[in-house]
TORPA-4810 file (N, C-alpha, C, O; in nm, 3 decimals):
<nodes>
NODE_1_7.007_-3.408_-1.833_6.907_-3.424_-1.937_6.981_-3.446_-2.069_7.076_-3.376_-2.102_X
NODE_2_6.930_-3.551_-2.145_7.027_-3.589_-2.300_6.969_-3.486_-2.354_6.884_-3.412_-2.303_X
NODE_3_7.032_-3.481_-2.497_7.018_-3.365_-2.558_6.862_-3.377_-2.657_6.784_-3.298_-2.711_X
NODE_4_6.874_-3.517_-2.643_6.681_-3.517_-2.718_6.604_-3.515_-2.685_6.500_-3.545_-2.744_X
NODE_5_6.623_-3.462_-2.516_6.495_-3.440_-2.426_6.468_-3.287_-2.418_6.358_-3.235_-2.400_X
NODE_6_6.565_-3.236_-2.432_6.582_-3.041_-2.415_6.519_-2.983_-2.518_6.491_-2.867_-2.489_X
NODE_7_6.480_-3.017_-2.639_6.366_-2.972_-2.724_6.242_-2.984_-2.691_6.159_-2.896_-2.712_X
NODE_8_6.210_-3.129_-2.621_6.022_-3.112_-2.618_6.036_-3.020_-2.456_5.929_-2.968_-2.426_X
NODE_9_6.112_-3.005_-2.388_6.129_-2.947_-2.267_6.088_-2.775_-2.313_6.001_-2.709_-2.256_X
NODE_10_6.169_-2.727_-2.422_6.190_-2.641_-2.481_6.078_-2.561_-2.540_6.057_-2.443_-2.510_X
NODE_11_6.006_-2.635_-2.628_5.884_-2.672_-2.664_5.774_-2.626_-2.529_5.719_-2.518_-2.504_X
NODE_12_5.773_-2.689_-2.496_5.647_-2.646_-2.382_5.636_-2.554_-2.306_5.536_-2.495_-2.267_X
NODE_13_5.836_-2.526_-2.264_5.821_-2.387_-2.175_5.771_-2.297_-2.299_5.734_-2.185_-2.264_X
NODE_14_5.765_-2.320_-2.410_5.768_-2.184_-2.505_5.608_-2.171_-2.524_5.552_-2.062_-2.539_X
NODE_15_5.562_-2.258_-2.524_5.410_-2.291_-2.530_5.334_-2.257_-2.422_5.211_-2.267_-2.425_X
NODE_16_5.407_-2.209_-2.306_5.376_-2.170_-2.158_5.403_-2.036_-2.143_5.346_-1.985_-2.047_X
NODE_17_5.500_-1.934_-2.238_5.512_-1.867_-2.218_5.400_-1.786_-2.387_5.338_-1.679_-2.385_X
NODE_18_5.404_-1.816_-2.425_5.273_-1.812_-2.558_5.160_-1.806_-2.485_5.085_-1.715_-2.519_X
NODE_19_5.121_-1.875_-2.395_4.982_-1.803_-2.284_5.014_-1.697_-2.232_4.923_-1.670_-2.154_X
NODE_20_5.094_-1.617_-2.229_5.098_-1.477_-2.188_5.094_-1.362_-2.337_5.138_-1.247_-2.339_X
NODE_21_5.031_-1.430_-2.440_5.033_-1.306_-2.517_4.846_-1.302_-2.577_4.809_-1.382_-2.663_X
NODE_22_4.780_-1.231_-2.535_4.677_-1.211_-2.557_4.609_-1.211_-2.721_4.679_-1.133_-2.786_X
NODE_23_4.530_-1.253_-2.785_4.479_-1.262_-2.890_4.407_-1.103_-2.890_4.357_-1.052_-2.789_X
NODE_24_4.411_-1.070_-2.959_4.380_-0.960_-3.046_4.230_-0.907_-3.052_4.206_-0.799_-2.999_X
NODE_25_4.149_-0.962_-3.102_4.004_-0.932_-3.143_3.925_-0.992_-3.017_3.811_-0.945_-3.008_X
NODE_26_3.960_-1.094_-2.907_3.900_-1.081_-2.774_3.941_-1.001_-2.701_3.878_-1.008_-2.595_X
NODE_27_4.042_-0.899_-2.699_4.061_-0.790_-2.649_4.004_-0.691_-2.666_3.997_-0.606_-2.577_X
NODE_28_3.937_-0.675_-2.809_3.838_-0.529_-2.891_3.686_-0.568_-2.821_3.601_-0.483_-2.795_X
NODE_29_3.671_-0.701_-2.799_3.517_-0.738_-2.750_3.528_-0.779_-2.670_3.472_-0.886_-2.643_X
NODE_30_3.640_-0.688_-2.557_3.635_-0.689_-2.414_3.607_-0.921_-2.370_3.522_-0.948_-2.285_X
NODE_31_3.636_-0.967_-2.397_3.652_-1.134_-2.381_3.779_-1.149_-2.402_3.812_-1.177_-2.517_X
NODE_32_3.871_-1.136_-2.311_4.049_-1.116_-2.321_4.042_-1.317_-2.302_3.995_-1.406_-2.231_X
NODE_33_4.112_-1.297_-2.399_4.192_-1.500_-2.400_4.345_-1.480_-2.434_4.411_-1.382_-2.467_X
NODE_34_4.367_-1.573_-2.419_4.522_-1.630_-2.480_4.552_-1.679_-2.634_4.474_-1.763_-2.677_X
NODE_35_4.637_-1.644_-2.702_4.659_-1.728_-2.827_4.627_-1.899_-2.814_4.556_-1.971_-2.884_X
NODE_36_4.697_-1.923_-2.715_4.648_-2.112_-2.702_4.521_-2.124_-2.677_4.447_-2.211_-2.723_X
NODE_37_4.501_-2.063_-2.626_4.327_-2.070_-2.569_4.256_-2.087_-2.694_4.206_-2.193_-2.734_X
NODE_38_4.256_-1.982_-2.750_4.206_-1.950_-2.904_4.182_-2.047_-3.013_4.084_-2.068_-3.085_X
NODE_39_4.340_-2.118_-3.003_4.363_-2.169_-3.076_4.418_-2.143_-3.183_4.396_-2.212_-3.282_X
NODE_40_4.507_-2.032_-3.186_4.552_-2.015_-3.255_4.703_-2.026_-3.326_4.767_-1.979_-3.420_X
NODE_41_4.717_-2.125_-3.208_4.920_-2.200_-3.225_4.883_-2.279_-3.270_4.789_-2.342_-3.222_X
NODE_42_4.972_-2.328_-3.446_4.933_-2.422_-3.463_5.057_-2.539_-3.440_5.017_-2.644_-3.391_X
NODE_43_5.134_-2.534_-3.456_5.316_-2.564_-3.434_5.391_-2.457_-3.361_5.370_-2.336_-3.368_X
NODE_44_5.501_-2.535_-3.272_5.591_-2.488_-3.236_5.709_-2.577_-3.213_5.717_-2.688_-3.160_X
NODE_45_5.790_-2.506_-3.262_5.958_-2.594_-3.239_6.083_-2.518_-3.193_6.095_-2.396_-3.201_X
NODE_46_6.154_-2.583_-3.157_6.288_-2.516_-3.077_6.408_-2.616_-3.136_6.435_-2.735_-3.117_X
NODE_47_6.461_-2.517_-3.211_6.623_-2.583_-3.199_6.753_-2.534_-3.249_6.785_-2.518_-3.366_X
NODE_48_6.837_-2.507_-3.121_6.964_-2.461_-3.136_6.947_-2.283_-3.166_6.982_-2.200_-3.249_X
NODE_49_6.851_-2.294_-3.007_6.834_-2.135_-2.984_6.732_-2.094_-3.090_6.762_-1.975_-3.096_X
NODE_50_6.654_-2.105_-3.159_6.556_-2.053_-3.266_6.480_-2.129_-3.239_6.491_-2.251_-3.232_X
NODE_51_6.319_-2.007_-3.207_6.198_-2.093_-3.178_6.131_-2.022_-3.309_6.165_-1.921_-3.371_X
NODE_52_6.032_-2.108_-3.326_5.967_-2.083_-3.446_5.789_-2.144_-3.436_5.747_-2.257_-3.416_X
NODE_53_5.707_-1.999_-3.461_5.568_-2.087_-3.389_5.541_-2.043_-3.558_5.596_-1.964_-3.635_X
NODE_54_5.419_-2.146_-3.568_5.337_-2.123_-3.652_5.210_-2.095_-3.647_5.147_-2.198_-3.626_X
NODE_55_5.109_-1.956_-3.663_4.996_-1.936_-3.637_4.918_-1.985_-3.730_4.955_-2.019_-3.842_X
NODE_56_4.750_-1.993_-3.667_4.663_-2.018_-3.778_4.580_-1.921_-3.739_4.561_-1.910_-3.618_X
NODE_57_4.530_-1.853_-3.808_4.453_-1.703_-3.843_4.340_-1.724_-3.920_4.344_-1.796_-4.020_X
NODE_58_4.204_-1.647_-3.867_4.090_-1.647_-3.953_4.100_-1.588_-4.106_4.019_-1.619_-4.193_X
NODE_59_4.207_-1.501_-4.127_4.220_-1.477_-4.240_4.374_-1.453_-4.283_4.428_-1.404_-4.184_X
NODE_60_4.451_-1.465_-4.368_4.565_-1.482_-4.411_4.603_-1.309_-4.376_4.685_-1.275_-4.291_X
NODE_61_4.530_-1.224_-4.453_4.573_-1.088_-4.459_4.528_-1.018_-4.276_4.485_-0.906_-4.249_X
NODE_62_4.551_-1.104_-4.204_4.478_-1.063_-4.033_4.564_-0.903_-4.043_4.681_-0.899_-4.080_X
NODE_63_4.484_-0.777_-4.004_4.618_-0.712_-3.998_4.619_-0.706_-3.805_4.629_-0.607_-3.733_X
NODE_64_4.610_-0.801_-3.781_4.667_-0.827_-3.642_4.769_-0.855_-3.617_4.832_-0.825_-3.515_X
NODE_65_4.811_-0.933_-3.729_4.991_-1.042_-3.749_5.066_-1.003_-3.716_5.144_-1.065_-3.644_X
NODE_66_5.087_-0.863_-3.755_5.255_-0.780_-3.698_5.225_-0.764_-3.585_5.337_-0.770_-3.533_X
NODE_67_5.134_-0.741_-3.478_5.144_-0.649_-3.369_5.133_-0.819_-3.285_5.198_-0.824_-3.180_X
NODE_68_5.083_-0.908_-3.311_5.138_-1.045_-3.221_5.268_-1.075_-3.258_5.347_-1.105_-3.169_X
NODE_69_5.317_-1.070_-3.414_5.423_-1.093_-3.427_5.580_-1.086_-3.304_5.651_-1.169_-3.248_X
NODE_70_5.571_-0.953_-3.311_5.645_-0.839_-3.251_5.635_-0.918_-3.073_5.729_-0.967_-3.011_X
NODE_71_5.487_-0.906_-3.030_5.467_-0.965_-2.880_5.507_-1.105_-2.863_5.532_-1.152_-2.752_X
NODE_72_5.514_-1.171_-2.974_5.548_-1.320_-2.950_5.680_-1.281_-2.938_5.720_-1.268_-2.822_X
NODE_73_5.760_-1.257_-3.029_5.870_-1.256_-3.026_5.959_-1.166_-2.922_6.081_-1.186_-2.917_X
NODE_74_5.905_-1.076_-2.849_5.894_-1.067_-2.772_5.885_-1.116_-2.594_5.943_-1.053_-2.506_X
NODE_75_5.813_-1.218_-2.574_5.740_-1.290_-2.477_5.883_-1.407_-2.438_5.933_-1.442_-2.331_X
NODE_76_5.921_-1.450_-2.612_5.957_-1.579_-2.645_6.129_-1.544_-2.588_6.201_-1.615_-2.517_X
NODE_77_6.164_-1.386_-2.660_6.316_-1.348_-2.609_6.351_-1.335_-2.462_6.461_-1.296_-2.423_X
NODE_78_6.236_-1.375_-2.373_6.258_-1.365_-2.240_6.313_-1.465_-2.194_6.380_-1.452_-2.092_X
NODE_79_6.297_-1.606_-2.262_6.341_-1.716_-2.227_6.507_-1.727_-2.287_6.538_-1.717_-2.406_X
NODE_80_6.621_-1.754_-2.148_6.731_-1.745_-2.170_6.780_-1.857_-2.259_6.891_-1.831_-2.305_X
NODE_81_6.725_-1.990_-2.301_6.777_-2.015_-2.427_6.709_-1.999_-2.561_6.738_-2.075_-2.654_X
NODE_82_6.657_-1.943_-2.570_6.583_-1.859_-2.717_6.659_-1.748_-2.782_6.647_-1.641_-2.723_X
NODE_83_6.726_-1.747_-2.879_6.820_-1.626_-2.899_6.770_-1.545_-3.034_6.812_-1.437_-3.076_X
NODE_84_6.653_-1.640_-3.096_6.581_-1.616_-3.241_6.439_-1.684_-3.227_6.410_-1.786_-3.165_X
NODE_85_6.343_-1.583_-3.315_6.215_-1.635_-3.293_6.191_-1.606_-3.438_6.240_-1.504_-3.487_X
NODE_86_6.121_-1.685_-3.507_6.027_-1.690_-3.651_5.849_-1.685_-3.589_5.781_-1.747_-3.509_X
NODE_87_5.834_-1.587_-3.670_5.646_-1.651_-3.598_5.600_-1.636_-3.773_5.634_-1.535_-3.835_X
NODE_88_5.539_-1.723_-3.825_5.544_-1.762_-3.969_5.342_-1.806_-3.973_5.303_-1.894_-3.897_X
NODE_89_5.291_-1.770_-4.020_5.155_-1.797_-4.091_5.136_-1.961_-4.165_5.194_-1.996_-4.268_X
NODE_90_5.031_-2.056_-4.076_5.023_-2.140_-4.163_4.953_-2.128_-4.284_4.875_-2.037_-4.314_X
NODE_91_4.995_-2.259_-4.376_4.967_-2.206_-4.558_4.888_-2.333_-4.572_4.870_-2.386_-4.682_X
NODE_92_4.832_-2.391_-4.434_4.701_-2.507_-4.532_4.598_-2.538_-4.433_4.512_-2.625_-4.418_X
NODE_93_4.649_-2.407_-4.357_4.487_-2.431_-4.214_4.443_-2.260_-4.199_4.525_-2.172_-4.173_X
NODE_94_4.320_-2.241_-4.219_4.261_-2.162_-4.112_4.197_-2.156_-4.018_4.115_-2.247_-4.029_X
NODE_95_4.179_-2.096_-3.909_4.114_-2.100_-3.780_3.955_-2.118_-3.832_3.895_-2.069_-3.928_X
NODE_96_3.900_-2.234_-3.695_3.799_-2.207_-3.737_3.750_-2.245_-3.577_3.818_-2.322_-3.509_X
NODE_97_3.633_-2.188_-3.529_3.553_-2.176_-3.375_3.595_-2.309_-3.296_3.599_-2.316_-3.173_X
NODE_98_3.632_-2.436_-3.402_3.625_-2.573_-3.300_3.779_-2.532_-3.274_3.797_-2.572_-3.159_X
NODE_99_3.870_-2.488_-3.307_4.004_-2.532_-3.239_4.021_-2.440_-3.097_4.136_-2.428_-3.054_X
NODE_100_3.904_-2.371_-3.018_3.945_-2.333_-2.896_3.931_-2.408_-2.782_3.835_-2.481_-2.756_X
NODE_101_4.010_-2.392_-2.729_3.995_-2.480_-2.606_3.922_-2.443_-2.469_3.968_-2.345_-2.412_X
NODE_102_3.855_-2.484_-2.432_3.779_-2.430_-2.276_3.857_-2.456_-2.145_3.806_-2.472_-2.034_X
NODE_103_4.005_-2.459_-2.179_4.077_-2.414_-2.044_4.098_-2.309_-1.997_4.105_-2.209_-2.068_X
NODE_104_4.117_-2.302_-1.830_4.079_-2.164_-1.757_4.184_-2.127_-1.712_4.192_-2.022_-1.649_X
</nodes>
């Protein structure tokens, strides 16, 4: 594999492993989803061992942030070339009901 294929490769396993971290407030109202599901990834990138997602959140001050924070980064250190994770708040989108997706 060239080396400008191992990022979007990179990319997706990380985006595959981001469906294993549960969203927050469908967990309190018993409706358990996924962050992707949700919609709540808005970017993700990989390079040279540092993944870096960017969420979009119904509200900037979510105090949900640290405790996905922590699980993403988390989820993400399982993957043996990931050696650093950023999970960073986007600054020109908020979530809003259309970005979930109805996959099962």
């Amino acid at each position: 594999m060239d080396g400008r294929r191992a990022p979007v490769c990179m990319v997706e396993a990380i985006r595959e492993e981001l469906r294993k971290v549960p969203e927050p407030c469908g967990l309190l109202m018993r409706t358990p989803m996924d962050i992707c599901r949700m919609g709540l990834v808005e970017d993700v990138r990989y390079e040279a061992g540092r993944a870096r997602v960017t969420l979009v959140l119904t509200d900037t001050s979510c105090v949900h942030f640290g405790g996905m924070r922590r699980y993403i980064t988390d989820v993400l250190l399982e993957l043996p070339e990931v050696e650093a994770v950023d999970v960073v708040l986007s600054r020109t989108a908020l979530w809003t009901p259309d970005r979930m997706t109805q996959r099962h």
